[in-house]
N, CA and C of each residue as an Amber inpcrd file, in Angstrom:
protein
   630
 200.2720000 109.9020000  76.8830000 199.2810000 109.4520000  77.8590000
 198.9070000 107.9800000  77.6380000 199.0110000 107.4830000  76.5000000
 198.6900000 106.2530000  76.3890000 199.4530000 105.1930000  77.0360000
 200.5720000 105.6720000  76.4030000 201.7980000 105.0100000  76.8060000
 201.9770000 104.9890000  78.0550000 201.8130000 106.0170000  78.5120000
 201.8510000 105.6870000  80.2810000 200.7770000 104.8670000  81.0270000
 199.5630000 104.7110000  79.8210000 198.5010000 103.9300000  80.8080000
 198.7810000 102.1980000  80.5980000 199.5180000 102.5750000  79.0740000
 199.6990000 100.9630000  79.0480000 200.3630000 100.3620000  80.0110000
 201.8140000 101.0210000  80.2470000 202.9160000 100.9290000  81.0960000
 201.9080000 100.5760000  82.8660000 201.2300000 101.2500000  82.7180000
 200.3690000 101.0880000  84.5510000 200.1690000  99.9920000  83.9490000
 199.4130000  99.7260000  82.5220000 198.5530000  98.4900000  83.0560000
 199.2020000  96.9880000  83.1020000 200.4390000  97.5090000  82.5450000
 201.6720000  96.0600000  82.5620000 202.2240000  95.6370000  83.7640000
 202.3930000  97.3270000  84.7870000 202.8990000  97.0600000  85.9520000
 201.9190000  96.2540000  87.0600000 200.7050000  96.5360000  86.3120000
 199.3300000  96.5510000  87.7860000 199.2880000  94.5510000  87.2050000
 199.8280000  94.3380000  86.6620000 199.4860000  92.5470000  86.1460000
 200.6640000  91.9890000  85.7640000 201.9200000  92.8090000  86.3500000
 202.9210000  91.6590000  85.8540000 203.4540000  91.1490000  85.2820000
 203.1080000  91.5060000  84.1220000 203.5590000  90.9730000  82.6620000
 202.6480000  91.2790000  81.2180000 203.2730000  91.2860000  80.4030000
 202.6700000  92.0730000  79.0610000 201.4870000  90.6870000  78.6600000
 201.8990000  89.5640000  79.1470000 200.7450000  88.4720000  78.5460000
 199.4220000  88.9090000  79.6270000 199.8500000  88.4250000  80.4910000
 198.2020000  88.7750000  81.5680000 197.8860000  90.5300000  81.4960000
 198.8870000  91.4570000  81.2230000 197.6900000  92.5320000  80.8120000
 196.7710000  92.5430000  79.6820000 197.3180000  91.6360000  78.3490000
 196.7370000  92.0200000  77.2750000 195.7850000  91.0520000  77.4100000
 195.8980000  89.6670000  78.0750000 194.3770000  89.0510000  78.3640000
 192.9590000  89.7280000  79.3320000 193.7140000  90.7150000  80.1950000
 193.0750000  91.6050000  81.4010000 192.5510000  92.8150000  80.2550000
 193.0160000  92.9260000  79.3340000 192.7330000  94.2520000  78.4680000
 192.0140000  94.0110000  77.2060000 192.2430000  92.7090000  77.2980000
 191.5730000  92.2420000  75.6910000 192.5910000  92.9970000  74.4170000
 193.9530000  93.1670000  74.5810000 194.5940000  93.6060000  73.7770000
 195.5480000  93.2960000  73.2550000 196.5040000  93.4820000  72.0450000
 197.7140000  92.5410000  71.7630000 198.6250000  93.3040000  72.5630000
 199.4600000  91.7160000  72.7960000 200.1610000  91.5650000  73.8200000
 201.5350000  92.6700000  73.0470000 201.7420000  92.7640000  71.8500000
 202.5500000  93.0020000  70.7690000 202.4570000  94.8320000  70.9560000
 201.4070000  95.7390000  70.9520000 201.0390000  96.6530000  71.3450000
 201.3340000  97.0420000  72.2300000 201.0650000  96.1840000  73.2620000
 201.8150000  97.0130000  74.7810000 203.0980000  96.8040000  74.8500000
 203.8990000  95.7920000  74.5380000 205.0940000  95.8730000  74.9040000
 205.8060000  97.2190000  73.4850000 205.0060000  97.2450000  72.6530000
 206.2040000  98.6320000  71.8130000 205.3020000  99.8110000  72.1380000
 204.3270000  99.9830000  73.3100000 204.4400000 101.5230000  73.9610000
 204.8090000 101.2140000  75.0220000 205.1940000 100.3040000  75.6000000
 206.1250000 100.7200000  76.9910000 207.5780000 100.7580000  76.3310000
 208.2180000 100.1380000  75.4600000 209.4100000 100.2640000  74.7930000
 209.4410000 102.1940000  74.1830000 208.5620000 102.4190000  73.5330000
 208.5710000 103.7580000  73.1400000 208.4270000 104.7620000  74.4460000
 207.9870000 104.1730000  75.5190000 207.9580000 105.2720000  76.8600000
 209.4710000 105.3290000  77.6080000 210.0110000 104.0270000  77.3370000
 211.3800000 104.3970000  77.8790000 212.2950000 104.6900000  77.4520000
 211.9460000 104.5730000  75.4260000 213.0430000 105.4700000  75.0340000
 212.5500000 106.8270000  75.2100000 211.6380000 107.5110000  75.3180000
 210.9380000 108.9850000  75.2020000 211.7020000 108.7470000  76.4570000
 211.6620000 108.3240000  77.5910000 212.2250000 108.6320000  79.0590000
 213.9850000 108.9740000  79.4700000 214.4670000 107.7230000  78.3640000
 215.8430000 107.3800000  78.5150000 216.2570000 106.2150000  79.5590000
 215.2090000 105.1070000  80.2440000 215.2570000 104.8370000  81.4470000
 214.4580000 103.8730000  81.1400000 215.1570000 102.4910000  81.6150000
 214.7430000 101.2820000  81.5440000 213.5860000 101.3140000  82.5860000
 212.3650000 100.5870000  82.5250000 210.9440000 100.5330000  83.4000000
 210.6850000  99.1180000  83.8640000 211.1650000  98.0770000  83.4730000
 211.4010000  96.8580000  83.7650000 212.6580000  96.0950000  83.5300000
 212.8590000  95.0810000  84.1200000 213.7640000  94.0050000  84.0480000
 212.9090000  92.8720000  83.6170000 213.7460000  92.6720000  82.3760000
 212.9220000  91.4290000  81.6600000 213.6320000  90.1520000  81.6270000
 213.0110000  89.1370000  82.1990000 213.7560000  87.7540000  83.0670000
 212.9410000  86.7190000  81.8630000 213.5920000  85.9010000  82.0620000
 212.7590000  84.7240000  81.0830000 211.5710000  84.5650000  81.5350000
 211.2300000  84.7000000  82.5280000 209.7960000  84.1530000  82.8760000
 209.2970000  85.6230000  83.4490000 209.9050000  86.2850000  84.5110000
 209.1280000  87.0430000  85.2380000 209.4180000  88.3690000  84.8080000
 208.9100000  89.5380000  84.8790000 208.8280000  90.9070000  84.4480000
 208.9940000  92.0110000  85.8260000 210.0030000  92.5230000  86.2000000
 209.8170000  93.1900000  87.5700000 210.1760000  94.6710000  86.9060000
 209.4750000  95.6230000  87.8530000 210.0410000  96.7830000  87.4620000
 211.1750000  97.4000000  87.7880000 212.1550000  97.9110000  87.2520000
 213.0720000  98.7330000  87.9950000 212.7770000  99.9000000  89.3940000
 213.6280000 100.4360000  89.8020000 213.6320000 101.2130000  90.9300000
 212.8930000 102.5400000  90.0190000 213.2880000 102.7440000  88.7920000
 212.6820000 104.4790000  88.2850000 211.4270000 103.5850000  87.8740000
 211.0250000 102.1980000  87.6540000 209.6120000 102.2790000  87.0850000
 208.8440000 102.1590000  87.7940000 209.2710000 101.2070000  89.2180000
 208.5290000 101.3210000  90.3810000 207.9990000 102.9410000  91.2220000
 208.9230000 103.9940000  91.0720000 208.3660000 105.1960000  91.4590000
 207.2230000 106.0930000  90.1940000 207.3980000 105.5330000  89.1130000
 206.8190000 106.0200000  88.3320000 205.6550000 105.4240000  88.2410000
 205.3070000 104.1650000  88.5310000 204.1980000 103.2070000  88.8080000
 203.2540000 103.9400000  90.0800000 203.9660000 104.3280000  90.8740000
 203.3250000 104.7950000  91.9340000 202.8140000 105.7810000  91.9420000
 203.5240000 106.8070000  91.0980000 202.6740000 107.9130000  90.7780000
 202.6820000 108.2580000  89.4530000 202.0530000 107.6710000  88.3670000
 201.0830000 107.1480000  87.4890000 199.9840000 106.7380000  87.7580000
 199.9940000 105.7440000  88.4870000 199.1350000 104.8960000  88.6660000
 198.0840000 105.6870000  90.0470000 198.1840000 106.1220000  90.8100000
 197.2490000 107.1470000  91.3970000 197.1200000 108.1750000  90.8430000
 197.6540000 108.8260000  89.4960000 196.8370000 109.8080000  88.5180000
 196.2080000 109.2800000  87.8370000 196.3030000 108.2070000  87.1220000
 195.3670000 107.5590000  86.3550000 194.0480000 106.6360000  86.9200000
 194.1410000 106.6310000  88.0570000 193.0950000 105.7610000  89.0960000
 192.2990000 107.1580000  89.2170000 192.9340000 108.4790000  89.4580000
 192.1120000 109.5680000  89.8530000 190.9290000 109.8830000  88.6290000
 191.9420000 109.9910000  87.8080000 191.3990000 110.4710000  86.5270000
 190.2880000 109.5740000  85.7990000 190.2110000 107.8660000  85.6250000
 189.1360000 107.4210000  85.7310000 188.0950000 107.3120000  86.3890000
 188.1930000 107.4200000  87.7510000 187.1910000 107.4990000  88.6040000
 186.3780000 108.6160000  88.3380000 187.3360000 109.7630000  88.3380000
 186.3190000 111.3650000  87.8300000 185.5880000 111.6720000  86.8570000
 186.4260000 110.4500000  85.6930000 185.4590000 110.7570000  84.2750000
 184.3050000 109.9510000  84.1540000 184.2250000 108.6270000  85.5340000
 183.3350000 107.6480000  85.4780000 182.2330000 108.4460000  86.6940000
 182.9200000 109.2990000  87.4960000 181.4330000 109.8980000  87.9510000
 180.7750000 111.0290000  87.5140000 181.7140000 111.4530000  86.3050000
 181.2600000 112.8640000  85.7610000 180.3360000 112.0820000  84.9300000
 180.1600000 111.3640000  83.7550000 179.5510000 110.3120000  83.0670000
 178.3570000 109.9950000  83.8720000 178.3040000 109.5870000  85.1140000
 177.0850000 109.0830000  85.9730000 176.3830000 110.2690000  86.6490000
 176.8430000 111.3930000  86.2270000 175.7620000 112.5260000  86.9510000
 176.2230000 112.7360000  88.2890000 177.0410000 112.1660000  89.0450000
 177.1590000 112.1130000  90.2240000 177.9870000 113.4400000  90.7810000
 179.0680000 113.8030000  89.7830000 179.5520000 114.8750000  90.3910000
 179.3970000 116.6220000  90.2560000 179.4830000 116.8580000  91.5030000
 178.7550000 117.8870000  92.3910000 178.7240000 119.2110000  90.9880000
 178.0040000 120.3140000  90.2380000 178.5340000 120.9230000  89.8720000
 179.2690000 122.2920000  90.2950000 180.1770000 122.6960000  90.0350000
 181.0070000 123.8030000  90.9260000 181.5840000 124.5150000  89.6170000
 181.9930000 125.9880000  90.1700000 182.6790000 127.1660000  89.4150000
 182.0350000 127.8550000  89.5530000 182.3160000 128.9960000  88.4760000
 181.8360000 130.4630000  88.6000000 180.9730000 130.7710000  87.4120000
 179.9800000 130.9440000  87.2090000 178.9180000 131.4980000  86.2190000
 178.6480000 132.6290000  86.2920000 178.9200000 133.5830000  85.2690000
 178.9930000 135.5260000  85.0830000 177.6730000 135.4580000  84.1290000
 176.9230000 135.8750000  84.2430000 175.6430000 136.3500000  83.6540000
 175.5730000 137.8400000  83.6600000 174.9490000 138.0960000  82.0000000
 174.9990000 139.2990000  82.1610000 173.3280000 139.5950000  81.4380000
 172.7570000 140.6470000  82.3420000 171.0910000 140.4780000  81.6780000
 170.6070000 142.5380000  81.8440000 169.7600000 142.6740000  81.5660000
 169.0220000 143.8390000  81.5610000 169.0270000 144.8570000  82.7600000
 168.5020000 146.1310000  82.6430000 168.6230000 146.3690000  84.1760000
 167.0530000 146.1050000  84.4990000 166.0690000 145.9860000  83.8900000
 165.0100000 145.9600000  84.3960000 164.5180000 144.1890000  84.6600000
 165.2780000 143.1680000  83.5550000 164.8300000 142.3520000  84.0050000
 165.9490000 141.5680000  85.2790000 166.5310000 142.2490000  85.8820000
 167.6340000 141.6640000  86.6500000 166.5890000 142.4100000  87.9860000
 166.3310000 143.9480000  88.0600000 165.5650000 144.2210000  89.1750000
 163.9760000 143.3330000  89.6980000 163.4220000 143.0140000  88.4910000
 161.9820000 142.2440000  88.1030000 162.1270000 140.3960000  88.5180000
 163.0110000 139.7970000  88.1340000 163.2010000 138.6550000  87.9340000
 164.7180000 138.0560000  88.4780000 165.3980000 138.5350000  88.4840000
 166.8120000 137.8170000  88.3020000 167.2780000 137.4550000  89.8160000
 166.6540000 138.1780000  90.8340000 166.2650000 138.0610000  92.3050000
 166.3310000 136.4420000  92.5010000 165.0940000 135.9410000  91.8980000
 164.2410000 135.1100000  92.6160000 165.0120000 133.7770000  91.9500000
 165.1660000 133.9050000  90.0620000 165.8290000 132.9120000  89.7630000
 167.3980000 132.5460000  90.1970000 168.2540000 133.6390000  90.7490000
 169.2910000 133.4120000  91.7450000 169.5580000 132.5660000  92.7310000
 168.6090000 132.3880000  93.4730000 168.1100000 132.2870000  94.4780000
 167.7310000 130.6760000  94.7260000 167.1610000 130.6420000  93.6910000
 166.4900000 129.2640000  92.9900000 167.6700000 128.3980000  92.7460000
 168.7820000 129.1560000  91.5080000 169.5790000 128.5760000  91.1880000
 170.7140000 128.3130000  92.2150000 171.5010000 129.0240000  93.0260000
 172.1790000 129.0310000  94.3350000 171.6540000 127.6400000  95.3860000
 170.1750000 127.5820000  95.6540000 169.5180000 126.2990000  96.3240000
 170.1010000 125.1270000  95.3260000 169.8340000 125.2800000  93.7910000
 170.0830000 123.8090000  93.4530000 171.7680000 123.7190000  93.3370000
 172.4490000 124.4570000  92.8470000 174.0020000 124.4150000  93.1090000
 174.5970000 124.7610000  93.2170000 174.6110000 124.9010000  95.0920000
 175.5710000 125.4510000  96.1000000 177.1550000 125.7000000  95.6300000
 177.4330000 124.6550000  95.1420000 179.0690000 125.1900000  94.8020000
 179.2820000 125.9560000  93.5720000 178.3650000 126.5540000  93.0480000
 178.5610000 127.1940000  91.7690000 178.8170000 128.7790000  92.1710000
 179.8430000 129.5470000  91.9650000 179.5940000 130.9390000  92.1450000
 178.6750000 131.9420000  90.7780000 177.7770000 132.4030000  91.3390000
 176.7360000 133.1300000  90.3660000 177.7650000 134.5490000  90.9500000
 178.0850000 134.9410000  89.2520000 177.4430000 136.3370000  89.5100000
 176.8660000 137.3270000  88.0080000 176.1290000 138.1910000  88.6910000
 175.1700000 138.8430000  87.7470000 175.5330000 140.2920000  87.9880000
 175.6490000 140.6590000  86.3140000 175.7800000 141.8970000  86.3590000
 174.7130000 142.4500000  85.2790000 174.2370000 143.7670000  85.5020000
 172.7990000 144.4000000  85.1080000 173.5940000 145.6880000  83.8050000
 173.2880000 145.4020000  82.4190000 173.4520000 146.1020000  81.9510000
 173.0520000 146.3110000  80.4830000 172.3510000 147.6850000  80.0790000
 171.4870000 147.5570000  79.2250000 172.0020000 147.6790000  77.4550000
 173.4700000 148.0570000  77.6590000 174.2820000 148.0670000  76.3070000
 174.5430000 146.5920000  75.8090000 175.0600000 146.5770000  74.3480000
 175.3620000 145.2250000  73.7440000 176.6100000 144.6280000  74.4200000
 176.5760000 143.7870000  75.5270000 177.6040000 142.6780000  75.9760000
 178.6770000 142.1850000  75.0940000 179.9900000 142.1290000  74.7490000
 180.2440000 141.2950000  74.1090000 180.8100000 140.2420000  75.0350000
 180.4760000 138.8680000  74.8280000 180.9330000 138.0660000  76.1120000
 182.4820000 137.6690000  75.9400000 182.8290000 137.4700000  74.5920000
 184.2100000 137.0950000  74.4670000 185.0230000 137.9930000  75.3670000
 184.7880000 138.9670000  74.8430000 185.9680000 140.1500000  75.6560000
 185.6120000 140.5770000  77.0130000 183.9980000 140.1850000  77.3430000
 183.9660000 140.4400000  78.9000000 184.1700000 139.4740000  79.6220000
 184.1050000 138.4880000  78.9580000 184.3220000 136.8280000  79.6620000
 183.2090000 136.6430000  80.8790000 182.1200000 136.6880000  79.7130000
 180.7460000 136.4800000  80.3960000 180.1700000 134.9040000  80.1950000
 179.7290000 134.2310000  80.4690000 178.8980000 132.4930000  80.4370000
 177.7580000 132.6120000  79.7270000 176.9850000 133.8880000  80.0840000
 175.6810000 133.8490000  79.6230000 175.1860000 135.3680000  79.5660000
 174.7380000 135.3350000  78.4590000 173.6730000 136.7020000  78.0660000
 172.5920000 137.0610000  78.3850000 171.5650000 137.5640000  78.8080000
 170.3230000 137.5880000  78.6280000 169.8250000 138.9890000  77.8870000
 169.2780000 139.1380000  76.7800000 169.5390000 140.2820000  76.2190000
 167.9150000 140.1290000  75.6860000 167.3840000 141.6230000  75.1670000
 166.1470000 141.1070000  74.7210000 166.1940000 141.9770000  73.3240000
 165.5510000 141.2540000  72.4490000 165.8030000 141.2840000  70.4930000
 167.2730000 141.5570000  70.0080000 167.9560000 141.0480000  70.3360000
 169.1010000 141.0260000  70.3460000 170.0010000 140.6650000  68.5840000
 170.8750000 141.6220000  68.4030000 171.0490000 141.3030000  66.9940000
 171.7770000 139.9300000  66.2560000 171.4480000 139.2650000  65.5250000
 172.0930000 138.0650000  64.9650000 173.5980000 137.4680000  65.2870000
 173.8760000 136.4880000  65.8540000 175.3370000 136.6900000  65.3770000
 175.7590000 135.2750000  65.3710000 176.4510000 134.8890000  64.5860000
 176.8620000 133.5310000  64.0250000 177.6900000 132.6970000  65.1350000
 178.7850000 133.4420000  65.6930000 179.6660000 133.1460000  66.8240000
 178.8550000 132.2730000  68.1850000 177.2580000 132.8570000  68.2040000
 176.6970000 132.3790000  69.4340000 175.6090000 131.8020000  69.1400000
 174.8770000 130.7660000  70.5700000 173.9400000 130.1670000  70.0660000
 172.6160000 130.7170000  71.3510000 171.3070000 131.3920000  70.3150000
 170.2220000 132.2020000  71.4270000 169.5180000 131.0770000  71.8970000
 168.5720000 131.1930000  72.6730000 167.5770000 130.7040000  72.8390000
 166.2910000 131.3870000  72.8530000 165.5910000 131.8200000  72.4600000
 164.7300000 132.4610000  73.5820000 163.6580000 131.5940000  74.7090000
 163.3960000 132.4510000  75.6120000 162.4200000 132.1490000  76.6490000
 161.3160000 132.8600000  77.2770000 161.3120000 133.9120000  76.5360000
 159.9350000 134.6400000  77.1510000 159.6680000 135.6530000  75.7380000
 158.2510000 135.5540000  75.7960000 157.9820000 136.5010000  74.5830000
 156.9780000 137.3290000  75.2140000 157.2350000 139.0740000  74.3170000
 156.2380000 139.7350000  75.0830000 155.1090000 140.3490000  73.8920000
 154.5220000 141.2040000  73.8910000 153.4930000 142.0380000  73.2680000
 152.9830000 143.3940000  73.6910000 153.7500000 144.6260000  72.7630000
 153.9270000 145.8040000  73.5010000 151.5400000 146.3620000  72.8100000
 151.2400000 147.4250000  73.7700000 150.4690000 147.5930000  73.8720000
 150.1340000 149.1630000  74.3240000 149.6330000 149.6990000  73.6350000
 149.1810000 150.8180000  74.2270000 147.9650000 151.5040000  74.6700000
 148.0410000 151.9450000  76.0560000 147.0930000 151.6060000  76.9460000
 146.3030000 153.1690000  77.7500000 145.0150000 153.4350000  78.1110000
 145.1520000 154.6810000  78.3580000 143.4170000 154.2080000  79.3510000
 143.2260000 154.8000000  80.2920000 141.9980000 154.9540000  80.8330000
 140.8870000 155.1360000  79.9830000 139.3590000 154.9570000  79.7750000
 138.7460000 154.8610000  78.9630000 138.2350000 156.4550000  79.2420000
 137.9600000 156.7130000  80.4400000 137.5190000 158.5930000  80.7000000
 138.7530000 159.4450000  81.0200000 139.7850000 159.2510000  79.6290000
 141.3090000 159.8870000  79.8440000 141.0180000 160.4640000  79.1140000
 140.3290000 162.2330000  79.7830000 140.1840000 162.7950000  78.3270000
 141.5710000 163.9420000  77.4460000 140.4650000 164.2650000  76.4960000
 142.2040000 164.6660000  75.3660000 142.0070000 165.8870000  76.0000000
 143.3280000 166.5720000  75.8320000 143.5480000 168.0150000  75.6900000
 142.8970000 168.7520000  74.9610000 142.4990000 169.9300000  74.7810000
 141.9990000 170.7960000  74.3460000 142.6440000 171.6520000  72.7520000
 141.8100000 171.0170000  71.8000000 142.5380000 170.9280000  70.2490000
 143.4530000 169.4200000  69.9350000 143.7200000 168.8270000  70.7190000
 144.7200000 168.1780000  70.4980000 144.2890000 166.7940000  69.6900000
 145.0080000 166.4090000  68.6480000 144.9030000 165.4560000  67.6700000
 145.3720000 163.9350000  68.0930000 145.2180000 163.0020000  68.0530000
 146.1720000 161.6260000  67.7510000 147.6130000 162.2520000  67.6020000
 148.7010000 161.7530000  68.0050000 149.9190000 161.6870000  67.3820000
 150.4220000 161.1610000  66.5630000 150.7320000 161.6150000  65.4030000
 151.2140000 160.4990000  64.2280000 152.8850000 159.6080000  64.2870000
 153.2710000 160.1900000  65.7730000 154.0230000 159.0280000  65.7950000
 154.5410000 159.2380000  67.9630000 155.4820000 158.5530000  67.9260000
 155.2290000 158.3210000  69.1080000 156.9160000 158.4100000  69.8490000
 157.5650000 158.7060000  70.6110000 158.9540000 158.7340000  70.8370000
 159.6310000 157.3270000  71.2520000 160.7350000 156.6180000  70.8320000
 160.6350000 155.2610000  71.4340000 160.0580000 153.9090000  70.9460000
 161.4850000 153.0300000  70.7350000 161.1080000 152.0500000  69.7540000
 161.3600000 151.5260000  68.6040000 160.9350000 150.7180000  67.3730000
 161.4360000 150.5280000  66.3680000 160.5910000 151.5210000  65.3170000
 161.8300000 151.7420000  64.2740000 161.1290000 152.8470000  63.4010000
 159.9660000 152.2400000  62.6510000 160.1150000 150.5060000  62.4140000
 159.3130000 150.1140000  61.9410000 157.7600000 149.4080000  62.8280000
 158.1150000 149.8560000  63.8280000 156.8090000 149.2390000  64.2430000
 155.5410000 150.5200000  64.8040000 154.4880000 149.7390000  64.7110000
 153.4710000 150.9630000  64.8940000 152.2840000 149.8350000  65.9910000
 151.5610000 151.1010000  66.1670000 150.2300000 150.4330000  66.8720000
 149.1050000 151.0210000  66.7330000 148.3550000 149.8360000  66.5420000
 146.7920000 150.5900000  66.2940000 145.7910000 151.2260000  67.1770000
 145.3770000 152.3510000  67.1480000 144.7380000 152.5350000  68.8050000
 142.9380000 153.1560000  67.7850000 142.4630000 152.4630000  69.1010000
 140.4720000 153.0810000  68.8160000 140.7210000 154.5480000  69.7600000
 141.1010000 155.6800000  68.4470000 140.5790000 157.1010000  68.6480000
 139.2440000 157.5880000  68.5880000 138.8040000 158.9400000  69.5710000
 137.2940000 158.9050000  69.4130000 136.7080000 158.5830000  67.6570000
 137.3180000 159.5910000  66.8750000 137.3250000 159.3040000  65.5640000
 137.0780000 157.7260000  65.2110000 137.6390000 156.6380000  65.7410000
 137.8280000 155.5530000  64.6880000 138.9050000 154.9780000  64.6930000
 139.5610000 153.6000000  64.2100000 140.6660000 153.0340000  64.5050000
 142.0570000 154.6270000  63.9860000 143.3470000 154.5730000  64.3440000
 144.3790000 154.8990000  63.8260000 145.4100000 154.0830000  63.9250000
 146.3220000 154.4550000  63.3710000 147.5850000 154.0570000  63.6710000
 148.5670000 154.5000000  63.6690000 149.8680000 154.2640000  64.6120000
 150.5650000 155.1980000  65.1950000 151.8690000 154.7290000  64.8910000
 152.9940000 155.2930000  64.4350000 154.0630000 154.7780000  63.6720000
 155.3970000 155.3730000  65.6170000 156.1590000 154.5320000  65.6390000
 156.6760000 154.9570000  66.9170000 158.3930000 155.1620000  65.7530000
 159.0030000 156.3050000  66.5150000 160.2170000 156.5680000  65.4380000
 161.1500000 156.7370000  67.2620000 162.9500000 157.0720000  66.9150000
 163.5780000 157.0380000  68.1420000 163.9310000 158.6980000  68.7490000
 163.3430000 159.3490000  68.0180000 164.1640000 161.0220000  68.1080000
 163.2050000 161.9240000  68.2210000 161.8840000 161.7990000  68.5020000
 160.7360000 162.4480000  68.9200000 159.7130000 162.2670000  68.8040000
 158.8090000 163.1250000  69.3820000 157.4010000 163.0390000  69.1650000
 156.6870000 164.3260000  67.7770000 155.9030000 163.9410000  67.2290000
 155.5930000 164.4220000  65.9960000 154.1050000 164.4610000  65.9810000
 153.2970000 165.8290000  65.8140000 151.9060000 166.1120000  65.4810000
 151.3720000 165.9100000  64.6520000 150.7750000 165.4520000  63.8130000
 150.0160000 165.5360000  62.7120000 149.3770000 167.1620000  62.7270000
């Protein structure tokens, strides 16, 4: 690739002296990668005259199309660089089923307005994603387990709570539960029983009486 840009830039000026003054480069440099492009080719790229430098018939077609791939290709990396160009493709998101029914609506929606050429799509699912093998862009997962391969962010934090009418009265004999169905084995919550504070240990495989 180099070699071919030098080669444009010898052809686009005529000669190896006015490119390397146009390039700020030795003149010595460009002429042994255009020498190394036409032995890699097999095919002379200029005619070299005492004074003047013309290209041959294979360097002149190769000039022509070189030189509008490499005009393309700077221009794109000089407007990708300036923000200017449009963003486009396909973005696979994969998130919850409850927060995709709750939320994922509206930020769609949002996101689609700011970039039209992007294809969104979202799929709702509450098992561990692996994105490599589903060839997903983005996760949205919630407490999600460690993993070195990827990088989280978070963005919303919550605070679970347990909640009951204040004239919700108890059943008849019935105690506090000493634990609760649902959740981490290690987490619990404190609730004001008529008795007095308790606390309630939540486990994943049932509910349990004291």
């Amino acid at each position: 690739m180099l070699a071919l840009a030098d080669f444009t830039l010898v052809a686009r000026h005529g000669g190896f002296g006015k490119a390397a003054r146009a390039a700020r480069r030795p003149k010595a440099t460009l002429s042994r990668r255009v020498a190394e492009l036409e032995a890699r080719l097999g095919l002379r790229l200029f005619e070299r005259g005492s004074r003047d430098l013309k290209l041959t018939e294979e360097g002149r077609a190769l000039y022509e199309r070189a030189g509008a791939l490499l005009t393309e290709l700077e221009e794109t990396s000089a407007a990708i660089a300036s923000g200017s160009e449009r963003v486009r493709g396909r973005l696979r998101i994969s998130v919850p089923l409850l927060f995709g029914q709750v939320a994922m609506g509206q930020l769609a929606a949002d996101f689609a307005r700011q970039y039209p050429d992007v294809r969104l799509e979202v799929t709702t699912d509450d098992r561990a994603v692996d994105m490599i093998e589903e060839g997903c862009d983005l996760v949205i997962r919630v407490d999600p387990a460690a993993d070195e391969a990827l990088v989280g962010r978070p963005f919303l934090h919550d605070r679970l709570v347990v909640a009951a009418a204040p004239d919700l009265p108890w059943a008849t004999g019935a105690t506090v539960p000493g634990a609760v169905r649902g959740g981490d084995a290690t987490r619990s919550w404190k609730v004001i029983a008529p008795d007095g504070p308790v606390e309630i240990m939540s486990i994943l495989s049932c509910v349990c009486h004291r």
